[in-house]
C-alpha positions in Angstrom: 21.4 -43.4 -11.1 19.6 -40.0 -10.1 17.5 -39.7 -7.3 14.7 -36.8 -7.1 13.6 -36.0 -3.7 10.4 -34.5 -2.6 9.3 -33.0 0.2 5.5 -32.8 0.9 4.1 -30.4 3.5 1.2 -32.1 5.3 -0.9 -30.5 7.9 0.2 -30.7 11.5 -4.2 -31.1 12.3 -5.6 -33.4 9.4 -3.1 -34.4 7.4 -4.0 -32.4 4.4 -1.0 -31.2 1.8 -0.5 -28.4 0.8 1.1 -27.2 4.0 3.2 -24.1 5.1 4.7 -23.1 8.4 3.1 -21.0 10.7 5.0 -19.7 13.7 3.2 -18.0 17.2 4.4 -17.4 20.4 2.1 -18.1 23.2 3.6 -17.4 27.4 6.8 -16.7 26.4 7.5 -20.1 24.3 7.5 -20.3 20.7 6.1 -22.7 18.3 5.9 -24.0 14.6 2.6 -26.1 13.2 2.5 -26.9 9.6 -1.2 -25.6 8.1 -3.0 -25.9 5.3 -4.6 -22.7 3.9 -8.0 -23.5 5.4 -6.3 -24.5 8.5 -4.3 -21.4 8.9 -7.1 -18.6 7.9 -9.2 -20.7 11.0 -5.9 -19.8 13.4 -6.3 -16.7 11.9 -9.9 -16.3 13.3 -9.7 -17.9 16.9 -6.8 -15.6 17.2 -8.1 -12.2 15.5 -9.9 -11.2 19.0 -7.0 -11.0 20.8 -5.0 -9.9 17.9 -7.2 -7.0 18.0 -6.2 -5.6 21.2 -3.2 -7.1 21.8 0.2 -4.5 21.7 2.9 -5.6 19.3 6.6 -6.3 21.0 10.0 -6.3 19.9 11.4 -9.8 18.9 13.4 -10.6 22.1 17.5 -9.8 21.2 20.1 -11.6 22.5 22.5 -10.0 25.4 25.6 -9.5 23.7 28.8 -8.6 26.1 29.8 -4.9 25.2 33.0 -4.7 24.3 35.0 -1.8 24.6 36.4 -0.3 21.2 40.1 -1.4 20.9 40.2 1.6 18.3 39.4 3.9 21.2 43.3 3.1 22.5 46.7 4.7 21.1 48.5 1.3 20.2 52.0 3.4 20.8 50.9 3.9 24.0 49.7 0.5 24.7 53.4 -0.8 23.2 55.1 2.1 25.5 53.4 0.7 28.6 53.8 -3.2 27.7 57.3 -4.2 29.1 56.2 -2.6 32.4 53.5 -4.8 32.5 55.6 -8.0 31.5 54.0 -8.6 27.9 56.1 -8.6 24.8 54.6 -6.4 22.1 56.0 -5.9 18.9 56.4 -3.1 17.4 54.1 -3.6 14.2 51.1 -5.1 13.7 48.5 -5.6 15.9 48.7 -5.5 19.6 47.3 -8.9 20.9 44.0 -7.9 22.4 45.3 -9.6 25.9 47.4 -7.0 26.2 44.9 -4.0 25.1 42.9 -5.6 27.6 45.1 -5.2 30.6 46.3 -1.7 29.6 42.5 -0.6 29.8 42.6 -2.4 33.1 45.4 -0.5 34.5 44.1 2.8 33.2 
């Protein structure tokens, strides 16, 4: 047996369909509300005033931990220094990054 599902957008307000998704951010929180067209364009109004003098920002960006380039470092020179240090590199392939790590540390 098929089954055919539908979804209906209602709106969030009065219930109405159709319904898309409007997204704001209001005091650093941001939120969804499902509006119908006539819905939406009176957002649209009650907001426009504000709108109108309001600066635009950046979307905030998550931190991400910088990383230093591992293509920066001589992996000869990494598998040179190794023993000293007590790891066990081999010598092809890729140098484990543990050990790249430590060698950075220790230079």
């Amino acid at each position: 047996m098929a089954r055919k599902v539908e979804v209906t957008m209602i709106d969030d307000i009065d219930g109405t369909s159709p319904a898309s998704t409007v997204e704001f951010a209001y005091e650093g929180a941001s939120y969804e509300i499902d509006l119908s067209e006539q819905n939406k364009a009176k957002l649209a109004e009650a907001l426009a005033p504000f709108v109108a003098v309001a600066r635009k920002t950046q979307t905030a960006r998550r931190r991400v931990k910088k990383v230093q380039n591992v293509g920066q470092v001589d992996p000869a020179l990494v598998r040179q220094w190794a023993p000293s240090a007590g790891f066990q590199v081999s010598p092809r392939g890729r140098v484990p990054r543990e050990v790249i790590d430590a060698y950075l540390a220790a230079h």
